[in-house]
C-alpha positions in Angstrom: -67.0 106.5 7.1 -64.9 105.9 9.4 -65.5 103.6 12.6 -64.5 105.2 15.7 -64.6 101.6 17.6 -62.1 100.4 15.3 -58.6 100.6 16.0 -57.7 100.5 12.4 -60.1 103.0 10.8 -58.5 105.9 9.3 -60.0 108.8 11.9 -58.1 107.2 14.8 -54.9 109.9 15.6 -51.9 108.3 15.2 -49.4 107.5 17.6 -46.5 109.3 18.4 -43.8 107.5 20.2 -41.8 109.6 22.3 -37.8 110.1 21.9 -36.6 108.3 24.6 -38.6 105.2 24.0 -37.8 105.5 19.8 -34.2 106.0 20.7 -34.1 103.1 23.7 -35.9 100.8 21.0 -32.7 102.0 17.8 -30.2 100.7 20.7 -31.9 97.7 21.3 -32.3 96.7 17.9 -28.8 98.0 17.5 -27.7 95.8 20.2 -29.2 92.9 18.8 -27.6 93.3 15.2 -24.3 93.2 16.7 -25.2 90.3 19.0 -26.5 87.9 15.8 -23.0 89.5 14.1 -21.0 88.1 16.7 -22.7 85.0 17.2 -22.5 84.4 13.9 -18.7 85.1 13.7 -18.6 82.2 16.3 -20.8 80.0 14.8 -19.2 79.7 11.5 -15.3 79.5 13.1 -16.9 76.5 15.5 -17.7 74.5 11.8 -14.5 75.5 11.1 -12.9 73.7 14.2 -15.7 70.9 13.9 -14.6 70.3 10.0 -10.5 70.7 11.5 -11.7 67.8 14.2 -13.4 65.8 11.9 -10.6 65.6 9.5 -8.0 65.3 11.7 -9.6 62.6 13.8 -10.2 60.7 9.8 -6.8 60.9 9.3 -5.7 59.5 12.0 -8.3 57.0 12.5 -7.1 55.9 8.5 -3.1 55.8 9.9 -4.3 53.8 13.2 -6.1 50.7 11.0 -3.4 50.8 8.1 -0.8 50.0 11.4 -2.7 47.4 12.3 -3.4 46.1 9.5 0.2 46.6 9.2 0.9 44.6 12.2 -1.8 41.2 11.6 0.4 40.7 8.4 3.5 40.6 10.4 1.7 38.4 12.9 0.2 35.9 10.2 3.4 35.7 8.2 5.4 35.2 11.9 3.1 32.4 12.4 3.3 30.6 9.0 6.6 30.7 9.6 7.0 29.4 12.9 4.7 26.7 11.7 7.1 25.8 8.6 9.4 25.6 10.9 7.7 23.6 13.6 7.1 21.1 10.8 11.2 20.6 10.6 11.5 19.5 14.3 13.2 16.1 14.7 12.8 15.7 18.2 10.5 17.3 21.4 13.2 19.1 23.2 13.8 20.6 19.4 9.9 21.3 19.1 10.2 23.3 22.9 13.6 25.4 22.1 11.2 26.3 18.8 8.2 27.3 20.5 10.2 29.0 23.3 12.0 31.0 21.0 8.8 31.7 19.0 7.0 32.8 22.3 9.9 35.2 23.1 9.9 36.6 20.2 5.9 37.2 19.5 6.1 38.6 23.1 8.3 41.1 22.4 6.9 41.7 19.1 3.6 42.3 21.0 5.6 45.0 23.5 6.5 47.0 20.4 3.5 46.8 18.8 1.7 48.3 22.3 4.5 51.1 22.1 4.0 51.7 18.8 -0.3 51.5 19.2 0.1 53.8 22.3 2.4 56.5 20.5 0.0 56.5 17.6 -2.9 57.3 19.6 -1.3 60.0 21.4 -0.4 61.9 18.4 -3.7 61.3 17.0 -5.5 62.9 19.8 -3.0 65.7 20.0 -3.5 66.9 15.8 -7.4 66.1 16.8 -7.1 68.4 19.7 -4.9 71.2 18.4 -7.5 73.3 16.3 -10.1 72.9 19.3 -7.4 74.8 21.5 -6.7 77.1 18.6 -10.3 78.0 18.5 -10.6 78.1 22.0 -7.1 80.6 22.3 -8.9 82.7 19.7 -12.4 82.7 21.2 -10.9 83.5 24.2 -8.2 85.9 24.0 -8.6 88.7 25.8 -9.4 92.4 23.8 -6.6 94.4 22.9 
């Protein structure tokens, strides 16, 4: 009872694919496997490096606040200070060899702290940067 008009029915001679196209078709498909295999080789070291970034950039991020915060305490206590002392003066030309002195001071306190700032963020970008070159030298080397 089979339907001639149907491509389905049971009386319709199957298909043969010839052994060119069945073999072009196993390398494509073979071709493909190892494509997704090394794609996801890649993919899964690049969440690697994105989890190496991520911590890295934490870190640091963590070392730059606790160095300011570091540095506002030096500032405030600087301040209270100069203002203890400020409170001491007998005289004007006292008061202005007290707040020159303080100025100096703050102002090279602030050059330091810039230095400091600076040097800190440097090395904070370099550890952040260093597993994306890693990653990169790896992804990127050349075959052997």
């Amino acid at each position: 009872m089979a339907n001639p008009t149907d491509p389905f029915s049971a009386s319709v001679i199957p298909f043969e694919v010839p052994e060119q196209m069945r073999a072009f078709a196993e390398k494509g498909v073979s071709q493909a496997r190892d494509s997704y295999a090394k794609f996801k080789d890649v993919a899964e070291t690049h969440n690697g490096t994105i989890e190496a970034v991520f911590a890295s950039a934490s870190k640091g991020a963590s070392e730059y606040s606790a160095k300011l915060m570091e540095m506002m305490k030096a500032n405030s206590t600087a301040t209270l200070d100069f203002a203890q002392e400020l409170l001491g003066v007998k005289s004007p030309s006292e008061a202005m060899e007290l707040w020159t002195a303080h100025a100096k001071k703050q102002f090279e306190t602030f050059t330091a702290y810039s230095k400091e700032l600076t040097e800190l963020t440097q090395k904070v970008a370099t550890e952040t940067v260093e597993p994306i070159k890693a990653s990169a030298s790896k992804l990127f080397k050349p075959a052997a």
